[in-house]
Backbone as CSV, one residue per row, in Angstrom:
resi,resn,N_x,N_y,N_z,CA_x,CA_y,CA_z,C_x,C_y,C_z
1,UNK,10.709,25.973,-19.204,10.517,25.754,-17.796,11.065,24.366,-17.449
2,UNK,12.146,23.835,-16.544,12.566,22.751,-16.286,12.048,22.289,-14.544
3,UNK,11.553,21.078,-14.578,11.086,20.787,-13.026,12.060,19.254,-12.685
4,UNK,12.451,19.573,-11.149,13.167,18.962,-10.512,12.203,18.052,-9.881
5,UNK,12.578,16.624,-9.834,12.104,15.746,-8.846,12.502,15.334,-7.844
6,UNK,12.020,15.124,-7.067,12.343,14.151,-5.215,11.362,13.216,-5.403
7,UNK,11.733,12.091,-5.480,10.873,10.922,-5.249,10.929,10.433,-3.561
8,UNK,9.516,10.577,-2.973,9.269,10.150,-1.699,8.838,9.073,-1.107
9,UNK,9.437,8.209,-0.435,8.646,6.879,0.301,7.917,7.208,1.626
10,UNK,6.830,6.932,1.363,6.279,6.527,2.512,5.804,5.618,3.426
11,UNK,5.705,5.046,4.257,5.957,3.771,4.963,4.592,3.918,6.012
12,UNK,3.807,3.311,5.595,2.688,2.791,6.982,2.466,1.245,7.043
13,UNK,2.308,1.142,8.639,1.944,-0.616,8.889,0.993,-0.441,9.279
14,UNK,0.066,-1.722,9.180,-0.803,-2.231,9.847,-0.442,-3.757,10.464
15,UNK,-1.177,-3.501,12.281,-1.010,-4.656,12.532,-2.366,-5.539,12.778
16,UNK,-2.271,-6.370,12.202,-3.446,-7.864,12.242,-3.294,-8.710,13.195
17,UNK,-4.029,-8.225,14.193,-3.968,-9.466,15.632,-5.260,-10.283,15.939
18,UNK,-6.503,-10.151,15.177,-7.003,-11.217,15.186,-7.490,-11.582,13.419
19,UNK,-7.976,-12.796,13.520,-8.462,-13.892,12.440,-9.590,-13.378,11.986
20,UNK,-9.612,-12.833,10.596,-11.269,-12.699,10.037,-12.133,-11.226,10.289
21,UNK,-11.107,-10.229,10.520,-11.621,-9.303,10.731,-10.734,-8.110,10.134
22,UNK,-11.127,-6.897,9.765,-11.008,-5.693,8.770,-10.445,-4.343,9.691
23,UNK,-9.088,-4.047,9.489,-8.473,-3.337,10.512,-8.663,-2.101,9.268
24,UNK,-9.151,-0.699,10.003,-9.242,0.817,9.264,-8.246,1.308,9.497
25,UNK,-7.245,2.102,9.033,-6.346,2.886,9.347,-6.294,4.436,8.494
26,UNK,-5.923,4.953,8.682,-5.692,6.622,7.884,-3.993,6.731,8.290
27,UNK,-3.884,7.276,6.881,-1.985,7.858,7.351,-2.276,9.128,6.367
28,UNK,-1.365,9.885,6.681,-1.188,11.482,6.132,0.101,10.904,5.259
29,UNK,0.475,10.823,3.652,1.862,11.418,3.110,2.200,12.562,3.511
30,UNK,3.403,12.473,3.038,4.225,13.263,3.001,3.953,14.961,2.670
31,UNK,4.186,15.681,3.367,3.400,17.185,3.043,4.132,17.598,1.894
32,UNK,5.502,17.180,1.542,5.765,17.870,0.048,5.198,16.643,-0.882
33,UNK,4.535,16.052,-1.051,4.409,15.037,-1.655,2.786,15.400,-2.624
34,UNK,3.251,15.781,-4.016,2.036,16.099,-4.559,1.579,14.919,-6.238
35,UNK,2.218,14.308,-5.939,1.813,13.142,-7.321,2.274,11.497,-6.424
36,UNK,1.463,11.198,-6.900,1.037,9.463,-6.364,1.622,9.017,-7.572
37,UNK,2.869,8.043,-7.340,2.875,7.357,-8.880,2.457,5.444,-8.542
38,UNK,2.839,5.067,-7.255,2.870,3.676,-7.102,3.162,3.076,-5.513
39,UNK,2.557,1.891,-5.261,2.138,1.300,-3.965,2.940,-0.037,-4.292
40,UNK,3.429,-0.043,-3.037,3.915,-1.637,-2.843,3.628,-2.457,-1.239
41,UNK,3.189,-3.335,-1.723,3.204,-4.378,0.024,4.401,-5.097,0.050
42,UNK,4.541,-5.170,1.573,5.375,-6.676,2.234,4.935,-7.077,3.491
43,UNK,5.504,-7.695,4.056,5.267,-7.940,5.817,5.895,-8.921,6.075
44,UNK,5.987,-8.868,7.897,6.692,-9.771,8.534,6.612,-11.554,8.344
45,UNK,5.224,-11.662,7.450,4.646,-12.690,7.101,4.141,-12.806,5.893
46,UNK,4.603,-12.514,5.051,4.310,-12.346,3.741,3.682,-13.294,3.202
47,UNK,3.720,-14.968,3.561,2.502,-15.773,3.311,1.270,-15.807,3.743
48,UNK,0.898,-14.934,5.267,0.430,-14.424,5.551,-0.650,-13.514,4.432
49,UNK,-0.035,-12.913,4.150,-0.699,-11.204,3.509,-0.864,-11.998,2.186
50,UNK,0.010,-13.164,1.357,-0.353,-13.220,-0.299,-2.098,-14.386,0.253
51,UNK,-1.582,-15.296,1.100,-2.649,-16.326,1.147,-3.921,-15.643,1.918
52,UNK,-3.759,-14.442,2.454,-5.271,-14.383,3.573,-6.041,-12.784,3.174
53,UNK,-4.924,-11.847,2.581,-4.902,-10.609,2.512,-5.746,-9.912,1.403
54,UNK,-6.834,-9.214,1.600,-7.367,-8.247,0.783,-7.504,-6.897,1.319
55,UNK,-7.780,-6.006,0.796,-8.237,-4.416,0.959,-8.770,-3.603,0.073
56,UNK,-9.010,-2.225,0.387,-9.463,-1.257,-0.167,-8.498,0.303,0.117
57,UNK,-8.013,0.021,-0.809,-7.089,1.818,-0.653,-7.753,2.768,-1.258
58,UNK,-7.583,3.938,-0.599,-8.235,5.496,-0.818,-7.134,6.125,-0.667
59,UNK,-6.943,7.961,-1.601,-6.196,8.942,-1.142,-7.157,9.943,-1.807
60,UNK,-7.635,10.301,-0.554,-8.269,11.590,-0.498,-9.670,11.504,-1.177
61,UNK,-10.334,10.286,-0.554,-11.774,9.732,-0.853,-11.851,9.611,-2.803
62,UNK,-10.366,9.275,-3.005,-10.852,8.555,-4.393,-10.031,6.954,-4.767
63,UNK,-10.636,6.060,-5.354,-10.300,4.670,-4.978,-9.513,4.588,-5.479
64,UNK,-8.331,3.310,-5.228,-7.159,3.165,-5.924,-7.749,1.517,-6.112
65,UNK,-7.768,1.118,-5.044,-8.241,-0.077,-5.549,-9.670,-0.818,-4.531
66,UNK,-10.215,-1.730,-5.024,-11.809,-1.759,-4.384,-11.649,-2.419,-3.494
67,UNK,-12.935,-2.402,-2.754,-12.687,-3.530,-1.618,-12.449,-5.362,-2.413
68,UNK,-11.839,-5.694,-1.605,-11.345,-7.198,-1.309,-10.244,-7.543,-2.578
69,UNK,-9.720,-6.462,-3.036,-8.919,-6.429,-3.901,-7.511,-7.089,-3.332
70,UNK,-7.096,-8.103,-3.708,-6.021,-9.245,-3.533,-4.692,-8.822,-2.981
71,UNK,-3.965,-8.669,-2.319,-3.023,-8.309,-1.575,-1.738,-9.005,-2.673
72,UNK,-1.807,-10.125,-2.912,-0.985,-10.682,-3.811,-0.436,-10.390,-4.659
73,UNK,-1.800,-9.524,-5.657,-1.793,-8.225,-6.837,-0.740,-7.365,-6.611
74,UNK,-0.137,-6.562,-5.471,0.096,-5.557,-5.066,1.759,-6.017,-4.575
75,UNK,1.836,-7.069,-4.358,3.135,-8.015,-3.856,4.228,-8.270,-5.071
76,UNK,5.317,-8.085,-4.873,6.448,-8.124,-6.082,7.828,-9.270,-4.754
77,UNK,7.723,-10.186,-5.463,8.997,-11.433,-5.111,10.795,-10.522,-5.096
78,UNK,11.413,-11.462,-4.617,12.941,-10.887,-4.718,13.879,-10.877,-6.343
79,UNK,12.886,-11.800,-7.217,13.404,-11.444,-8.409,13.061,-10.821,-9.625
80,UNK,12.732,-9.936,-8.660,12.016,-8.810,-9.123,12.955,-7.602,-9.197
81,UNK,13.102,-6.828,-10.659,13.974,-5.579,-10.013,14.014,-4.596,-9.163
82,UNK,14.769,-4.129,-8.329,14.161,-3.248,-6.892,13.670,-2.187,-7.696
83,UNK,13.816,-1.740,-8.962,13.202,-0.439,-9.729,11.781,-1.139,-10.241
84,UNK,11.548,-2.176,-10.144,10.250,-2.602,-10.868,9.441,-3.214,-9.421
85,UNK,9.470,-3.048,-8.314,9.196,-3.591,-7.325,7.379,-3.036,-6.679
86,UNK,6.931,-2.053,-7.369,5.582,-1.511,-7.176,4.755,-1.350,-7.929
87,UNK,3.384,-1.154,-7.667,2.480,-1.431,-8.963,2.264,0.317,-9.282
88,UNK,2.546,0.926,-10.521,2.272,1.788,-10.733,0.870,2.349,-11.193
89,UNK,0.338,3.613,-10.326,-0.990,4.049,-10.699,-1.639,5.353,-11.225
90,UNK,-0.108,5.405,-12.071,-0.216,6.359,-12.667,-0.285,7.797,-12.213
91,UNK,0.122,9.148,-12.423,0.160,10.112,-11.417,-1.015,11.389,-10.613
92,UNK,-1.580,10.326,-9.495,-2.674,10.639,-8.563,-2.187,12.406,-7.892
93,UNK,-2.751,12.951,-8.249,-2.602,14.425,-7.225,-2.961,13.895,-5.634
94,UNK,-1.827,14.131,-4.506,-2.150,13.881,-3.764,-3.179,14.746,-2.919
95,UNK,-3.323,15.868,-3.164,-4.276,16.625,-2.507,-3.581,16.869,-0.927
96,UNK,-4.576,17.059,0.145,-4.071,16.896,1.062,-3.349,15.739,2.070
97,UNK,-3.013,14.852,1.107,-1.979,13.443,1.489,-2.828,12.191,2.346
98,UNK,-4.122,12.354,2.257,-5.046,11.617,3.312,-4.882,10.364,2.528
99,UNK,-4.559,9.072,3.321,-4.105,7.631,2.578,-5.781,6.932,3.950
100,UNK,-6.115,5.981,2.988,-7.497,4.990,4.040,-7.039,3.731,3.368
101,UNK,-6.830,3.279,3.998,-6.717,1.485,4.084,-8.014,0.932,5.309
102,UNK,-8.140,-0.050,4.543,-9.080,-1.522,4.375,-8.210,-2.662,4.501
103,UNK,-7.881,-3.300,5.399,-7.250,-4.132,5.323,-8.033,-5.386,5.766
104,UNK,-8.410,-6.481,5.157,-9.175,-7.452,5.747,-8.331,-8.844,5.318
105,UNK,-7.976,-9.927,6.633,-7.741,-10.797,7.051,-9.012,-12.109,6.643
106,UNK,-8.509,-12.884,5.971,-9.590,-14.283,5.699,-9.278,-15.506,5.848
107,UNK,-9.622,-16.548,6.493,-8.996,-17.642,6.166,-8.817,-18.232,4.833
108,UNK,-7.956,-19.094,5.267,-7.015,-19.863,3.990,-7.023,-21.166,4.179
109,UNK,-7.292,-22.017,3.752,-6.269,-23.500,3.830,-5.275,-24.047,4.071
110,UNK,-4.486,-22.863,3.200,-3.350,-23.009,2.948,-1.929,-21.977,4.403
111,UNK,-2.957,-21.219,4.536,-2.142,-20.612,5.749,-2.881,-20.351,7.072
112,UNK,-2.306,-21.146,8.305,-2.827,-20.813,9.473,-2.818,-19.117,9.969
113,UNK,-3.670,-18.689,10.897,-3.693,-17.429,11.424,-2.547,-17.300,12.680
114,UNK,-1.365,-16.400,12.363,-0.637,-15.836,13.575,-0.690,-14.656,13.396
115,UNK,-0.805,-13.564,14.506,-0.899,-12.128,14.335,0.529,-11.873,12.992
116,UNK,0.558,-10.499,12.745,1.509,-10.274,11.721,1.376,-8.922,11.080
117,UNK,2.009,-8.005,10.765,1.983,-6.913,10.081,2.253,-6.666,8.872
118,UNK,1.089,-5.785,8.252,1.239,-5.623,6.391,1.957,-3.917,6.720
119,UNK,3.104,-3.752,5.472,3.637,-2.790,5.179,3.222,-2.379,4.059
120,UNK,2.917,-1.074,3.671,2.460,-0.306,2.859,3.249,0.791,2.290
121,UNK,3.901,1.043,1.326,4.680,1.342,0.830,4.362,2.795,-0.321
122,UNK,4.200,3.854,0.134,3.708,4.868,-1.385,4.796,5.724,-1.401
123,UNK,4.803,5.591,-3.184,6.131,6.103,-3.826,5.252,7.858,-4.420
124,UNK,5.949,8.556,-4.076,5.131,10.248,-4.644,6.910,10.632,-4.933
125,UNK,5.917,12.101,-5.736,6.877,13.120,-6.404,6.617,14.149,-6.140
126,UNK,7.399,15.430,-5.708,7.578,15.996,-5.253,7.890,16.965,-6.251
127,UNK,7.070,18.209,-7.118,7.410,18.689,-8.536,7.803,20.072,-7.341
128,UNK,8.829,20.489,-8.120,9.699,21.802,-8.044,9.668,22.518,-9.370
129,UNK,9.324,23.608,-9.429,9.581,24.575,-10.305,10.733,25.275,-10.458
C-alpha cells in the first residue's frame, strides 16, 4: 500500500490591541487536513510576541501546549533553516480541525506595549491512499 502526501499551511492571526489582557480565538484547519505535525509563530512585532507573549494551544480539546507557555519557545530567527523553522509535535490526528488559542499579552521591561499581531502558523498532512 503506498500513501501520497500534501503538506498544508495554515495561517491564523491574532490581533492584540490592548496591554495585559488574554485574546480567545478558534480557527477551523484545513478540511483535508488529518495529521498535525508542527506550529510556528511570527508577527508584525516580533519583539513584541518573544518579550510579552504567552498562550495556550488546543486542537480539538487536547493540549498542545499549557497555559502561559512562552511564545519565544515556539519562535525560530532568520538563521534558521526555512525546513527547520517550526516546532514539531509530532503527528496529532486532527479530528474535526478545531484549533483554540490563548493568547495572553504581559508586560515587559524590556518592551513597551503597541497594538500588534501574532501569526500562527500549522503545518498538517493530508494522507491519501
Amino acid at each position: 500500500m503506498s500513501y501520497q502526501h500534501h503538506i498544508i499551511k495554515d495561517r491564523f492571526d491574532i490581533q492584540v490591541t490592548n496591554p495585559n489582557e488574554v485574546t480567545k480565538a478558534t480557527f477551523e484547519l484545513d478540511k483535508h487536513a488529518d495529521l498535525l505535525h508542527g506550529i510556528a509563530i511570527t508577527s508584525d512585532s516580533e519583539p513584541s510576541v518573544y518579550y510579552r507573549g504567552s498562550q495556550k494551544i488546543q486542537v480539538n480539546d487536547q493540549e498542545l501546549f499549557p497555559e502561559d507557555f512562552e511564545s519565544k519557545l515556539l519562535m525560530s530567527g532568520l538563521n534558521i533553516s526555512p525546513n527547520n523553522r517550526m516546532v514539531r509535535v509530532g503527528k496529532i490526528a486532527t479530528g474535526n480541525g478545531r484549533v483554540e488559542i490563548w493568547y495572553k499579552d504581559t508586560d515587559h521591561p524590556l518592551q513597551n506595549f503597541a497594538p500588534y499581531r501574532v501569526t500562527f502558523y500549522f503545518f498538517s498532512k493530508e494522507m491519501k491512499k
